[in-house]
Structure formats: C-alpha cells, structure tokens
mmCIF file of the N, C-alpha and C atoms, coordinates in Angstrom:
data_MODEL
# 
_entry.id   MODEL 
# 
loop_
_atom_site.group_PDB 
_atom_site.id 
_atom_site.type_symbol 
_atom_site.label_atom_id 
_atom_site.label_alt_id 
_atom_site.label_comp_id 
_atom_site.label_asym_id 
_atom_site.label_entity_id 
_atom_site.label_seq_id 
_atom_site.pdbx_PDB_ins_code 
_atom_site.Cartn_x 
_atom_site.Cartn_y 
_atom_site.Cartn_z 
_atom_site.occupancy 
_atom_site.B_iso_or_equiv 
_atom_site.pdbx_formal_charge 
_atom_site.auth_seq_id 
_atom_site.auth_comp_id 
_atom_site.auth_asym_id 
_atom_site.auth_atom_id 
_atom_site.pdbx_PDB_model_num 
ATOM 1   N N  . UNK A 1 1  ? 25.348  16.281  -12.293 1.00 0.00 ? 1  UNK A N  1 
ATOM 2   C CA . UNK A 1 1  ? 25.314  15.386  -11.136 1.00 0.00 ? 1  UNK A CA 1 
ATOM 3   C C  . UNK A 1 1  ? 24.034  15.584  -10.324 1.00 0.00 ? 1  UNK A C  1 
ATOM 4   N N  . UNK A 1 2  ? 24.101  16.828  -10.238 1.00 0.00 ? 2  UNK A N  1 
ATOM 5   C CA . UNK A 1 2  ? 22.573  16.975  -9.252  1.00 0.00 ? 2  UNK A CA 1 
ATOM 6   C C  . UNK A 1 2  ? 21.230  16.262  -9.825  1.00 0.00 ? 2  UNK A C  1 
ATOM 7   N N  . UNK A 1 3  ? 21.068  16.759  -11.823 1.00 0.00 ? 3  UNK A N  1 
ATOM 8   C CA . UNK A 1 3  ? 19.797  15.970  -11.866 1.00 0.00 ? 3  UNK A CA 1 
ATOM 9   C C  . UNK A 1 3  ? 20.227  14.672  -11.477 1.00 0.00 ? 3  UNK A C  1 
ATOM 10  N N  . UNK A 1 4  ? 20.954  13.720  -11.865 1.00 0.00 ? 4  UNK A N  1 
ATOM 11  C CA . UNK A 1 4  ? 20.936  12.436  -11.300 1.00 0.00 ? 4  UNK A CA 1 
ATOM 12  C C  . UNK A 1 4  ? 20.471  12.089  -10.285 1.00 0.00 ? 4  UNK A C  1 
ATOM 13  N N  . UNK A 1 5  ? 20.706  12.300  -9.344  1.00 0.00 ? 5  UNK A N  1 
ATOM 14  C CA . UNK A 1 5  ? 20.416  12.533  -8.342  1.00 0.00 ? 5  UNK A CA 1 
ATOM 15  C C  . UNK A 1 5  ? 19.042  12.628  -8.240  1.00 0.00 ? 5  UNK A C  1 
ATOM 16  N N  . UNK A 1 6  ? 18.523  13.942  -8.571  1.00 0.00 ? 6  UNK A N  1 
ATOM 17  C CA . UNK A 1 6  ? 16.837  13.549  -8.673  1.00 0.00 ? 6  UNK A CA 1 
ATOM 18  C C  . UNK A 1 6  ? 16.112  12.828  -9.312  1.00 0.00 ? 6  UNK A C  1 
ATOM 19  N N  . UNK A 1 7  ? 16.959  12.658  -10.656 1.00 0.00 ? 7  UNK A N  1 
ATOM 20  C CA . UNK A 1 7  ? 15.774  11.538  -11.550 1.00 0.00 ? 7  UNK A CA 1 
ATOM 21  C C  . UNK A 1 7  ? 16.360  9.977   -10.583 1.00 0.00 ? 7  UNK A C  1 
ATOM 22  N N  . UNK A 1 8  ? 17.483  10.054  -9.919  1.00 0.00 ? 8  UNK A N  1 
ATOM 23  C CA . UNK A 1 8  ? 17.522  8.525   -8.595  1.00 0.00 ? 8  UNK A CA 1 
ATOM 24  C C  . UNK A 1 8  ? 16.251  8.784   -8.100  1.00 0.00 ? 8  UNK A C  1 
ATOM 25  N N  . UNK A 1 9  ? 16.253  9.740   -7.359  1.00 0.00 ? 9  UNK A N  1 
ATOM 26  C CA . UNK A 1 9  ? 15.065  9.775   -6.162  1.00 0.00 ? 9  UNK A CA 1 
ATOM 27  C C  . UNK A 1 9  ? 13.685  9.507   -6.668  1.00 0.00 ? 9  UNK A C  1 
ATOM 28  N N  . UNK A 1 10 ? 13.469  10.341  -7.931  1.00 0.00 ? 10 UNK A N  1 
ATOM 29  C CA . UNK A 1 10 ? 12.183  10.359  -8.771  1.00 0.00 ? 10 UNK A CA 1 
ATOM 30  C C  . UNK A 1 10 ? 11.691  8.514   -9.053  1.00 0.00 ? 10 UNK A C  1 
ATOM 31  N N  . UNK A 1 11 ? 12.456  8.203   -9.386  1.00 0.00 ? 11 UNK A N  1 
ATOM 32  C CA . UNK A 1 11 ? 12.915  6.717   -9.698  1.00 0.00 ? 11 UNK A CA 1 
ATOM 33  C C  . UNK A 1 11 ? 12.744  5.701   -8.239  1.00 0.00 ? 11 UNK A C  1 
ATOM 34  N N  . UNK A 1 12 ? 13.148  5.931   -7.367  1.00 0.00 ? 12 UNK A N  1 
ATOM 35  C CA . UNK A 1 12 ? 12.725  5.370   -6.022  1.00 0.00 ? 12 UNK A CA 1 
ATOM 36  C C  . UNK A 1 12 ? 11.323  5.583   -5.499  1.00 0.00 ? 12 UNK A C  1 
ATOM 37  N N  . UNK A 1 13 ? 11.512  6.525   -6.202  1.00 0.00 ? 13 UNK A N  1 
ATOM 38  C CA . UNK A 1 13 ? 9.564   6.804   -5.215  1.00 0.00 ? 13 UNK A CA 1 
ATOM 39  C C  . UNK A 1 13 ? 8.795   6.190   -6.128  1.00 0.00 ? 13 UNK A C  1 
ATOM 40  N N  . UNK A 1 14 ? 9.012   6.450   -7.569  1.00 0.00 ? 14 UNK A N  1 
ATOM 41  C CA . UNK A 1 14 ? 7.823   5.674   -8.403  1.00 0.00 ? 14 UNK A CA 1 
ATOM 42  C C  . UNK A 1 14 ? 8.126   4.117   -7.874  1.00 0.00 ? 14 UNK A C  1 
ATOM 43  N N  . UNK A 1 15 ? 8.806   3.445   -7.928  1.00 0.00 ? 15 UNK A N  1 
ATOM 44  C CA . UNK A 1 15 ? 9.091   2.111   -7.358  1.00 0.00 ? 15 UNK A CA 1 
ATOM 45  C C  . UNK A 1 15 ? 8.443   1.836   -5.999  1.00 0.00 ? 15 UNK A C  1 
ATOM 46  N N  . UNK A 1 16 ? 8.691   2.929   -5.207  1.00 0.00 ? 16 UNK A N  1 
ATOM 47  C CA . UNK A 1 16 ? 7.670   2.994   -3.556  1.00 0.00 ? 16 UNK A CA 1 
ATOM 48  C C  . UNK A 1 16 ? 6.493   2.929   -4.356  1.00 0.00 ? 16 UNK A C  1 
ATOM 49  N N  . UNK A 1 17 ? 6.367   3.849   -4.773  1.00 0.00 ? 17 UNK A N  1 
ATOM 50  C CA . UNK A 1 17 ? 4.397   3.846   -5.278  1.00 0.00 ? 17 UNK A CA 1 
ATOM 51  C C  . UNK A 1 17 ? 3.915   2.629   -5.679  1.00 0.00 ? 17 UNK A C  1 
ATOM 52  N N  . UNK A 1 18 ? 4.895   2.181   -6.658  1.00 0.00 ? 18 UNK A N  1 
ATOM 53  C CA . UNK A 1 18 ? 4.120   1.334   -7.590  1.00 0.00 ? 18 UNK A CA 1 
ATOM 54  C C  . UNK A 1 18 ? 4.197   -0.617  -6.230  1.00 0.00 ? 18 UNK A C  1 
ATOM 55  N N  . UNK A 1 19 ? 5.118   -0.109  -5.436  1.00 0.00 ? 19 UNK A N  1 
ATOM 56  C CA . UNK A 1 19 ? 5.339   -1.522  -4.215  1.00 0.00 ? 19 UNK A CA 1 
ATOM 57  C C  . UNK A 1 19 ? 3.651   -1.044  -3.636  1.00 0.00 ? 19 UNK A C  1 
ATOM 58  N N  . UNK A 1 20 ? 3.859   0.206   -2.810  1.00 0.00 ? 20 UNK A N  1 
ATOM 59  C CA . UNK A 1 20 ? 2.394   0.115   -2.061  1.00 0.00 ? 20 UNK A CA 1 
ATOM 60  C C  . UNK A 1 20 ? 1.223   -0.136  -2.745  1.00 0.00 ? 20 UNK A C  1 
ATOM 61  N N  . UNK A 1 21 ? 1.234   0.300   -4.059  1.00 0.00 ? 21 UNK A N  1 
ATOM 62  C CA . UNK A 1 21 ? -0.309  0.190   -4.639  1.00 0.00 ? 21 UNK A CA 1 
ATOM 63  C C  . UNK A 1 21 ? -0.569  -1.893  -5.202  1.00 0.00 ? 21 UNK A C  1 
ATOM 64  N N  . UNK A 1 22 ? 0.637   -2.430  -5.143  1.00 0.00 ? 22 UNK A N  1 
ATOM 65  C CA . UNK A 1 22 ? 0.455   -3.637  -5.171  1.00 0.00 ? 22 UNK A CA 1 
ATOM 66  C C  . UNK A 1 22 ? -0.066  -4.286  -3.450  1.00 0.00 ? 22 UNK A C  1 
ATOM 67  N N  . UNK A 1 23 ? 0.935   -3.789  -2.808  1.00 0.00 ? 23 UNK A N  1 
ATOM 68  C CA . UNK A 1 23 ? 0.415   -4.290  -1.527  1.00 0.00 ? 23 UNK A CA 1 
ATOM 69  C C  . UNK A 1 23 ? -1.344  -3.610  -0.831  1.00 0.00 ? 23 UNK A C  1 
ATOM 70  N N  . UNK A 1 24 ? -1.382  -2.378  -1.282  1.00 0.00 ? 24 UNK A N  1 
ATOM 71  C CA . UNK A 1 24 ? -2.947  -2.317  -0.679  1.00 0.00 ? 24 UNK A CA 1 
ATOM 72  C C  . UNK A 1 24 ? -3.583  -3.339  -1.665  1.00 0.00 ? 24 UNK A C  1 
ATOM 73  N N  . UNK A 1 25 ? -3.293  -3.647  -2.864  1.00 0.00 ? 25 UNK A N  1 
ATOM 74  C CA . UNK A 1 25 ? -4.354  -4.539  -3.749  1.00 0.00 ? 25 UNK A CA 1 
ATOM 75  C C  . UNK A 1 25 ? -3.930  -5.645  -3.189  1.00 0.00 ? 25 UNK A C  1 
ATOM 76  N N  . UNK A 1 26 ? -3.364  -6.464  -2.705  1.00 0.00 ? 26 UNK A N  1 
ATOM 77  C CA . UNK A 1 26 ? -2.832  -7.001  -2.051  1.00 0.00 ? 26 UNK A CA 1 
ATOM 78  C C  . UNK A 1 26 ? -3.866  -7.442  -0.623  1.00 0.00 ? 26 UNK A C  1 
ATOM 79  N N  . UNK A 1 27 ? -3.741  -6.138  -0.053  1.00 0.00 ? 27 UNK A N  1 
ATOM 80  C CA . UNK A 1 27 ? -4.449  -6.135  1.716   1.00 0.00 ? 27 UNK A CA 1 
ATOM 81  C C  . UNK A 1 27 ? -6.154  -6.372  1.139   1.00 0.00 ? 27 UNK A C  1 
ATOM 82  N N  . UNK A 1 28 ? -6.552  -5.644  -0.193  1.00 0.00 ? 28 UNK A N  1 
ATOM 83  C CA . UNK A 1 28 ? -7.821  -5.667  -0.398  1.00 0.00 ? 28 UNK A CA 1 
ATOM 84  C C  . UNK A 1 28 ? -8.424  -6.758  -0.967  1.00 0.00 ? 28 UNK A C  1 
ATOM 85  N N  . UNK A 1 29 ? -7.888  -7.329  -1.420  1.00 0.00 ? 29 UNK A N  1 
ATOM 86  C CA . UNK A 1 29 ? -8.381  -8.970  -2.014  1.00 0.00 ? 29 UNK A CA 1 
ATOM 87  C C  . UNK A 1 29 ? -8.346  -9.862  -0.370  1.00 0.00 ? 29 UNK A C  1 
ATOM 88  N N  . UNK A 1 30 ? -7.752  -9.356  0.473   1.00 0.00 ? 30 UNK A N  1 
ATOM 89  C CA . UNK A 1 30 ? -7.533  -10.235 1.546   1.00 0.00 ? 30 UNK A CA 1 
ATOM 90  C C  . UNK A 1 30 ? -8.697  -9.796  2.466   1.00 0.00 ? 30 UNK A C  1 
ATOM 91  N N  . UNK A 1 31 ? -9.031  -9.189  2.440   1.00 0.00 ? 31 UNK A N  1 
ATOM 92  C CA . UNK A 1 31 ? -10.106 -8.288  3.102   1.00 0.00 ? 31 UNK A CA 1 
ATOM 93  C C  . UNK A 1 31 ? -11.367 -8.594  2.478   1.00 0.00 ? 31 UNK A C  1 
ATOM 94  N N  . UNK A 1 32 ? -11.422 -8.634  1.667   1.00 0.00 ? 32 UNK A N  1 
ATOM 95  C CA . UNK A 1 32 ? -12.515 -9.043  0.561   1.00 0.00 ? 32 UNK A CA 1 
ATOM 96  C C  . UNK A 1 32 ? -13.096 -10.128 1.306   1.00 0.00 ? 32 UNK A C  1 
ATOM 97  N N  . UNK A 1 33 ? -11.804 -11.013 0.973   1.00 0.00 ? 33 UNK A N  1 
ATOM 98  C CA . UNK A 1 33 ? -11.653 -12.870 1.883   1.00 0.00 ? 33 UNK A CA 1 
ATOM 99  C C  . UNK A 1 33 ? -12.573 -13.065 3.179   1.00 0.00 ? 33 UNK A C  1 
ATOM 100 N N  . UNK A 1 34 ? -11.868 -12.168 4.225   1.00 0.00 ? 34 UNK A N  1 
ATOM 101 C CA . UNK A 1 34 ? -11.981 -12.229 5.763   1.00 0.00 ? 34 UNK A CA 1 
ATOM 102 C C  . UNK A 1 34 ? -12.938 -10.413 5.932   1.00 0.00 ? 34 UNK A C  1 
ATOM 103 N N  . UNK A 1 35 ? -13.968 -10.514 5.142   1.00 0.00 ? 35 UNK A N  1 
ATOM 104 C CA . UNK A 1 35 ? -15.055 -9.639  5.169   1.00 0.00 ? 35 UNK A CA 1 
ATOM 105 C C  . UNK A 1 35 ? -15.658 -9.235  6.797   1.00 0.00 ? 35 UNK A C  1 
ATOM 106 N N  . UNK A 1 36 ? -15.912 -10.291 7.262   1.00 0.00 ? 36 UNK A N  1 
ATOM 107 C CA . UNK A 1 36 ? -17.062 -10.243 8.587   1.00 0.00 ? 36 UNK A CA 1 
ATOM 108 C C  . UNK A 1 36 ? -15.698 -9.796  9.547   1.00 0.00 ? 36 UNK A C  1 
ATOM 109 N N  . UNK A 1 37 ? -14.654 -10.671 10.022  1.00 0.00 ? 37 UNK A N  1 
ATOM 110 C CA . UNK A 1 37 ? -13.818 -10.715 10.970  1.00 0.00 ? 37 UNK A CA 1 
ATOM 111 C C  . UNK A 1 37 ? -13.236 -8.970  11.320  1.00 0.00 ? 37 UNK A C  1 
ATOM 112 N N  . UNK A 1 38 ? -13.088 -8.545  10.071  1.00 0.00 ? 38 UNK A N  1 
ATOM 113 C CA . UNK A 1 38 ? -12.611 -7.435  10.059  1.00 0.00 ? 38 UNK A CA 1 
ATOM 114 C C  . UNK A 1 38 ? -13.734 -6.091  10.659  1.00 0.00 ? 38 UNK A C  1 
ATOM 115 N N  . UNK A 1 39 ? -14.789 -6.291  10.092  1.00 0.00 ? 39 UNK A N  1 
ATOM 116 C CA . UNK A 1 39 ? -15.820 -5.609  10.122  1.00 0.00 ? 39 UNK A CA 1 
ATOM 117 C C  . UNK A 1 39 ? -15.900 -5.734  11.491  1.00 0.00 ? 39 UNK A C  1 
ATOM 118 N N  . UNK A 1 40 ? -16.064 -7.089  12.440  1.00 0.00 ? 40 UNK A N  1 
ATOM 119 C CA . UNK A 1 40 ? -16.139 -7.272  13.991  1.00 0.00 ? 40 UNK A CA 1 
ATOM 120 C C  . UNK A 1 40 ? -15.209 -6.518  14.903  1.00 0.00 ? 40 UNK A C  1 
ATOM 121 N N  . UNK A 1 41 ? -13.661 -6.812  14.156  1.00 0.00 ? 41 UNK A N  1 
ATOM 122 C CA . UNK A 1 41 ? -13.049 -6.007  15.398  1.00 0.00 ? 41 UNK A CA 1 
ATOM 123 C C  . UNK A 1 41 ? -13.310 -4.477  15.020  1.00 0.00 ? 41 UNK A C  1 
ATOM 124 N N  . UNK A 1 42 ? -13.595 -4.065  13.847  1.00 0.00 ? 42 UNK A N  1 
ATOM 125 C CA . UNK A 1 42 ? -13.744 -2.290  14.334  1.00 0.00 ? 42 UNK A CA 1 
ATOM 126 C C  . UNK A 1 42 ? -15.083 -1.752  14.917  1.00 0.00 ? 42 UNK A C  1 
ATOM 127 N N  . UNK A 1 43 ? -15.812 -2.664  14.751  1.00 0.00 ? 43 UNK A N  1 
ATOM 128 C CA . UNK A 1 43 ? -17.161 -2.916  15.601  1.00 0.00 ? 43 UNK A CA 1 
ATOM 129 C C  . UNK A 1 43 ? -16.673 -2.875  17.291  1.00 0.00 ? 43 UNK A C  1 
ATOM 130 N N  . UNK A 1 44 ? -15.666 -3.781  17.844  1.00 0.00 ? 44 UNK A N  1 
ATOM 131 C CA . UNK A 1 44 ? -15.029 -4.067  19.023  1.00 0.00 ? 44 UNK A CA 1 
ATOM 132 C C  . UNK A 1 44 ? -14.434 -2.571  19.232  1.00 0.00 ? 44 UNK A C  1 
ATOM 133 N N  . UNK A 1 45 ? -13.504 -1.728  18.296  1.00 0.00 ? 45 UNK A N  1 
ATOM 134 C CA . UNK A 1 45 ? -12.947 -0.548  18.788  1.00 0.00 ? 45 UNK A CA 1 
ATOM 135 C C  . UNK A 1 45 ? -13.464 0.442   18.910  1.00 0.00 ? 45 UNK A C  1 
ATOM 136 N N  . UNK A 1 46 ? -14.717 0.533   18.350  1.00 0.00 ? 46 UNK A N  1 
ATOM 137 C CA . UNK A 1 46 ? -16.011 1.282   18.656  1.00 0.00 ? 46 UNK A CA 1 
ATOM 138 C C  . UNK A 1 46 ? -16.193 1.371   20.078  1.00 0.00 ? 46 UNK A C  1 
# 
C-alpha cells in the first residue's frame, strides 16, 4: 500500500512537471510575441 502511494505521488508530480514546462513554453512564445512591452515595464520597475 505504501509504494502506491508513492508511485501516486511520483505520478502527480511528473504530470505537474510536464503541465508547467508546457505552460512556460507557453508564456515564452507569448513573450517572444509582446517582446518590447515586456521589456518596458521591467524597465518601469527599475
């Protein structure tokens, strides 16, 4: 019972991983897009 349990969890996180590494590729094609805008406001938080 216990491994179950971890190969669940093991199994959830690769699924987390594999969600975020779509969504930063995701944020980075979008960024790519809106190049300058982005670059301005951290220019602004400077």
């Amino acid at each position: 019972m216990k491994n179950n349990k971890d190969w669940s969890r093991l199994l959830k996180m690769i699924l987390v991983e594999d969600k975020n590494k779509f969504n930063t590729r995701k944020v980075l094609k979008k960024s790519k897009v809106t190049n300058t805008p982005l670059h301005r406001r951290q220019d602004v938080k400077k």
